[in-house]
C-alpha positions in Angstrom: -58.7 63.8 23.3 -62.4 63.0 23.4 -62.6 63.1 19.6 -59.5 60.7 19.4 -61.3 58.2 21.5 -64.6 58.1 19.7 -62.6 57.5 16.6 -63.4 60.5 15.3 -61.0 62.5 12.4 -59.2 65.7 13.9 -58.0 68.8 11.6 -55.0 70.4 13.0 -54.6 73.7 10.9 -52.3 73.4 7.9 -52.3 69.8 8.0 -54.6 67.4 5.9 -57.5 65.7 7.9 -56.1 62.9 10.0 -57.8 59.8 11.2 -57.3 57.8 14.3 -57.1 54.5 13.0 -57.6 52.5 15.6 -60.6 53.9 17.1 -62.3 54.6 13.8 -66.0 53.1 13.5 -67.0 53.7 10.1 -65.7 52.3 6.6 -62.8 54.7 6.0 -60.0 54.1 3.4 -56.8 56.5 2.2 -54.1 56.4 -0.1 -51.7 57.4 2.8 -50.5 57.3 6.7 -48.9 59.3 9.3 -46.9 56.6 11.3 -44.4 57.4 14.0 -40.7 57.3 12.6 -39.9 53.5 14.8 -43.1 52.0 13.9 -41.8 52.9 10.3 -38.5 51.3 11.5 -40.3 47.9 12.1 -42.1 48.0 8.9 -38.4 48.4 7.2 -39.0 52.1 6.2 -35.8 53.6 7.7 -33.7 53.3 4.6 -35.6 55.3 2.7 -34.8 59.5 3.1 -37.9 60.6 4.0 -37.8 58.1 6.7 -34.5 57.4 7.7 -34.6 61.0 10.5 -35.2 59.6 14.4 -38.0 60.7 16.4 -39.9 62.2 13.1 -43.3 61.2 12.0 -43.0 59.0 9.0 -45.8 59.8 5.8 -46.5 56.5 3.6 -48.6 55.0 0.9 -48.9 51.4 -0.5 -49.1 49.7 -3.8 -53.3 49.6 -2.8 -55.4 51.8 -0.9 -55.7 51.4 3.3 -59.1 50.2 3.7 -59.5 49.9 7.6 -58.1 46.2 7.9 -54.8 46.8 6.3 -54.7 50.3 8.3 -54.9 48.7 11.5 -52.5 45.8 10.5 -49.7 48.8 9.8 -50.4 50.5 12.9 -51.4 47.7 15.3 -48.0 45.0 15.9 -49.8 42.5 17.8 -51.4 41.9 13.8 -47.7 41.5 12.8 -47.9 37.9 12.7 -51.0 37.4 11.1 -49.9 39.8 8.6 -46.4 39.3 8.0 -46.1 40.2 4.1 -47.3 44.2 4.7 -46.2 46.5 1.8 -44.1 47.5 -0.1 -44.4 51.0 1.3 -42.9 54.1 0.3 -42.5 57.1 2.6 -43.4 60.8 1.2 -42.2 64.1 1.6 -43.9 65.3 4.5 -44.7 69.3 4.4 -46.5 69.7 7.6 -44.6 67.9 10.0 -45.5 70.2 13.5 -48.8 69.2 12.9 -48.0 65.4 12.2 -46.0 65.3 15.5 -48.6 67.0 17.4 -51.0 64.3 16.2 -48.6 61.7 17.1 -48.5 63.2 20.7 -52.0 63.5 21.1 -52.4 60.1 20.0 -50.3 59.1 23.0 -52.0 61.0 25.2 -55.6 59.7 24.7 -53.5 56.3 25.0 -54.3 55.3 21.3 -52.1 53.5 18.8 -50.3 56.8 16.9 -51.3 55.7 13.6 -53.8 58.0 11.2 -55.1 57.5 7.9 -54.2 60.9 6.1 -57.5 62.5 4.3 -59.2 59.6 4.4 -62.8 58.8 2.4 -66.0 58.4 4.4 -64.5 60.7 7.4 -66.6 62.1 9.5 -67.4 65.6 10.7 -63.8 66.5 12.4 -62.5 67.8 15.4 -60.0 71.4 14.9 -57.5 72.4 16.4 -54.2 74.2 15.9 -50.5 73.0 17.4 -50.7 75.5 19.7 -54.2 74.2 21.3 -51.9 71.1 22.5 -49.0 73.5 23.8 -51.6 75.2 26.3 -52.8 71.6 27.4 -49.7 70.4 28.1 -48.1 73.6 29.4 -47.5 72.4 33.3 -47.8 76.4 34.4 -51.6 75.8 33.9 -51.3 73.3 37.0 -52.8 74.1 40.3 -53.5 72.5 43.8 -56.3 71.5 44.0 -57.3 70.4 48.0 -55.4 68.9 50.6 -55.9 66.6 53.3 -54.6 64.2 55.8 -54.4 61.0 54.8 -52.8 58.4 57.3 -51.1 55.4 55.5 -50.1 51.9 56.5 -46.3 53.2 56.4 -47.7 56.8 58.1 -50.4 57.6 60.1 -49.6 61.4 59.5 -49.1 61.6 56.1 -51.1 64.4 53.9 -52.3 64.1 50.1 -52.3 67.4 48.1 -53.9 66.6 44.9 -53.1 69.0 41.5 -55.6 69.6 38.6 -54.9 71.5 35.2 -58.4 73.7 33.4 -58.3 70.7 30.6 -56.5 67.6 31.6 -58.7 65.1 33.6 -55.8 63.1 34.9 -55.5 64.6 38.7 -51.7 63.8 40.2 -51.3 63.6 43.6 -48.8 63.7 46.4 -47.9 62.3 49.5 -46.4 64.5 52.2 -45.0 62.5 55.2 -43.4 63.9 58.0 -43.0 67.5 59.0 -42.5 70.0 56.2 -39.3 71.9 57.0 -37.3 74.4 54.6 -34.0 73.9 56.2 -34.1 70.0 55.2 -34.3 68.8 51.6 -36.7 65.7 51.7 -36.4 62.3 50.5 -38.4 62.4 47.1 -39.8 59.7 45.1 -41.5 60.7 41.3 -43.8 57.2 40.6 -45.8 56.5 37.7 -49.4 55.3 38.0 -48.8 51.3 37.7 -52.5 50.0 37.9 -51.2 46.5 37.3 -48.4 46.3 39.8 -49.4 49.2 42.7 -53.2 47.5 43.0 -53.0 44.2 41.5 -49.4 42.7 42.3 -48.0 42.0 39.2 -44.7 40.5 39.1 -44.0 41.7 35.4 -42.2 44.8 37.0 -41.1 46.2 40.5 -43.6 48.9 40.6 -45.7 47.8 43.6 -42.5 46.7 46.2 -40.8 50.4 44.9 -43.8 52.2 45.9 -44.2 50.4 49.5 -40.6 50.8 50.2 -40.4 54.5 49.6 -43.6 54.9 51.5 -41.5 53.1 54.1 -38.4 55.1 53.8 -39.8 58.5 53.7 -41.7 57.3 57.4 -38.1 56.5 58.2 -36.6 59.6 57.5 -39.7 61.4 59.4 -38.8 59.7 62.8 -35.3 61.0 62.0 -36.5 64.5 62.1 -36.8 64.9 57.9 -39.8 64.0 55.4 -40.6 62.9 52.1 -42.7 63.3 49.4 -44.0 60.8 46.7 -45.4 62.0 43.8 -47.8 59.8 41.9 -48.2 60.5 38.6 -51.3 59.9 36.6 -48.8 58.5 33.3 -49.4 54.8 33.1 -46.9 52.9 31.4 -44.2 55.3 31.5 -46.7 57.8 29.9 -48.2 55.9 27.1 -51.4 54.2 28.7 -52.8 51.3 30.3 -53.9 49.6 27.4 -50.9 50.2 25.1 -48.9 49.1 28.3 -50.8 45.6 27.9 -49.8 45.7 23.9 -45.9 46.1 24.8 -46.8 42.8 27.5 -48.1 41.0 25.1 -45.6 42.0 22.9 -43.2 41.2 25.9 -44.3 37.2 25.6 -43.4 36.9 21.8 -39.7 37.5 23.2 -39.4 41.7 22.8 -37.9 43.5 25.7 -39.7 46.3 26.9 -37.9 48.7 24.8 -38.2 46.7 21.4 -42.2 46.2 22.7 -42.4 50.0 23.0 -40.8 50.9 19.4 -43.0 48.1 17.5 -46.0 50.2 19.3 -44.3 52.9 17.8 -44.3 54.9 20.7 -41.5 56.3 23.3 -39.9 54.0 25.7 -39.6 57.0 27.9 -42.8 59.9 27.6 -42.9 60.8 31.2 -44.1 64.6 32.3 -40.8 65.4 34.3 -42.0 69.1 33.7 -45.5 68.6 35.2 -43.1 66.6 38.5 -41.5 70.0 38.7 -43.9 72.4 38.5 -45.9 69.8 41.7 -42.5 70.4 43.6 -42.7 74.1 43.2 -46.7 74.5 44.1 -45.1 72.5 47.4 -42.5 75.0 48.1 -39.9 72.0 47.2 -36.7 73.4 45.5 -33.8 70.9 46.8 -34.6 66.9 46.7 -32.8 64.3 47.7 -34.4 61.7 44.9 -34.8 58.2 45.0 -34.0 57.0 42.0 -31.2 54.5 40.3 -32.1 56.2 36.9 -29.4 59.1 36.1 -31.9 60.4 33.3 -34.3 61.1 35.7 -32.0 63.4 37.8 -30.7 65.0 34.8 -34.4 65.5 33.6 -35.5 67.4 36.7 -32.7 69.4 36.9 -33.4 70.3 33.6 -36.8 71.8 34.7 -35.0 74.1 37.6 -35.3 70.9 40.6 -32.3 70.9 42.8 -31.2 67.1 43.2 -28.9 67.3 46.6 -28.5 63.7 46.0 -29.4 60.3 44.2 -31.0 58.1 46.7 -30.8 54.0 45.3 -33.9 52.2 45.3 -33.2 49.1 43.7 -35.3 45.9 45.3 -34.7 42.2 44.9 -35.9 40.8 41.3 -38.0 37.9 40.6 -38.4 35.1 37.6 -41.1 37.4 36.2 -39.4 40.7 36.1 -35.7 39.4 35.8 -35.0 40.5 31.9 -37.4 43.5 32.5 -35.3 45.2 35.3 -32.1 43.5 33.2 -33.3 45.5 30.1 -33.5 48.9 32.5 -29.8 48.5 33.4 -28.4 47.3 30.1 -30.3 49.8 27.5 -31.8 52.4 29.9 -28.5 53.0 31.7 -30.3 52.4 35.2 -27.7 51.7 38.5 -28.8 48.4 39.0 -26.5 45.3 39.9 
């Protein structure tokens, strides 16, 4: 991760050396890139065969070699205007494609474009690594509690934060107990990604800020009722790809994308949250059966998949607003969310 940021190559074993592209500082070129299979979509690569497979990291060359410039105007879409007439491209065979999606995953995780210049000239020293260096740091086993303490809240003067730390991963979730734990009551549960721009700042782009208050509200309800809650707040920005690739897809938002078209342009996921990393900060709590407050099916279905127990779906829709309108529009009509 640190290597990534300071723009420095990485060598995943059996895999050619691999460049971050956007952070790179030095006067790199290659004859090829490892691009993420929708950003290959955008640049009209998907008809081609060794393109055309979803979800798979996309090899490619050019007519001319990718000095820095042109590699940055392939990987970066907020260049797409300035640089309309990109290519022709073709896409290669791609013979190491574990490592090429583990790079692409990493790249998300440091919060970088996923773009790399593929054995690139004037490289620097690399980082190495193999595939399974990145199955340990994302394995959510590895994730303990860390301390605990009370911590009372506008919404609840008794509430307690239990904060969770893996060995590697600097990103330290937390959550938010409220009301008395009891094992013969499943508690009202809320899973909430980190939203810097709507929890502290009030944006009105999304609905992240009143979602967060309300459930802080509604688990203080359910406490004077006798039950309790638990928010988790999860350190994944942006649905997991990062504040500042979060910014890209708004800016992206204001040329007239939606948020999902915003996120595939990036060519990242529109969905890349660590439901398994939720789980296993359920379990360290002694939480088996929720009751989760959600009006997105997928999300049930995605902790159930990781052994939760969802008792019941909980709606927690909240008025819209001129800003947010066609954002919480585009989470009912292509995300599938229970929204009116």
């Amino acid at each position: 991760m640190d290597a990534l940021r300071h723009g420095w190559p990485i060598a995943i074993e059996g895999a050619p050396l691999l460049q971050p592209v956007e952070t790179a500082f030095s006067e790199v070129s290659g004859e090829a890139m490892l691009v993420s299979a929708t950003r290959a979509a955008t640049l009209k690569l998907a008809n081609q065969r060794e393109a055309a497979a979803p979800r798979q990291p996309v090899l490619l060359r050019s007519a001319e070699t990718f000095d820095l410039p042109a590699a940055l105007a392939v990987a970066d879409p907020a260049l797409d205007l300035q640089r309309p007439l990109k290519g022709p491209f073709k896409a290669l065979a791609l013979d190491w494609e574990e490592q090429a999606k583990a790079a692409l995953e990493l790249a998300r995780i440091a919060g970088i474009l996923p773009a790399f210049l593929v054995d690139p000239e004037g490289a620097s020293e690399a980082a190495h690594l193999s595939v399974s260096d990145l199955d340990a740091f994302t394995d959510p086993q590895r994730l303990r509690i860390a301390t605990r303490a009370k911590l009372p809240v506008a919404a609840a003067e008794d509430a307690k934060i239990v904060a969770f730390r893996s060995p590697d991963d600097t990103r330290e979730h937390v959550a938010l107990v409220i009301g008395k734990e009891r094992s013969d009551r499943a508690p009202l549960v809320r899973l909430h990604s980190e939203c810097l721009t709507g929890d502290i700042l009030g944006s009105l782009k999304c609905d992240c800020g009143p979602q967060l208050d309300a459930a802080l509200h509604a688990m203080a309800e359910e406490s004077e009722k006798g039950g309790w809650g638990v928010l988790l707040y999860m350190r994944q920005e942006g649905r997991g790809i990062g504040l500042v690739n979060k910014l890209r897809a708004y800016r992206l938002q204001d040329q007239g994308f939606d948020t999902v078209d915003a996120n595939t342009r990036l060519g990242l996921p529109d969905e890349a949250r660590d439901f398994p990393t939720a789980a296993r900060m359920l379990e360290l709590l002694g939480v088996r059966e929720i009751r989760l407050m959600t009006n997105n099916p997928a999300k049930v279905e995605a902790l159930e998949a990781q052994g939760v127990s969802v008792a019941e779906r909980v709606p927690h829709s909240l008025p819209d607003n001129p800003h947010n309108a066609r954002y919480l529009a585009t989470k009912r009509d292509r995300a599938g969310h229970l929204l009116p």
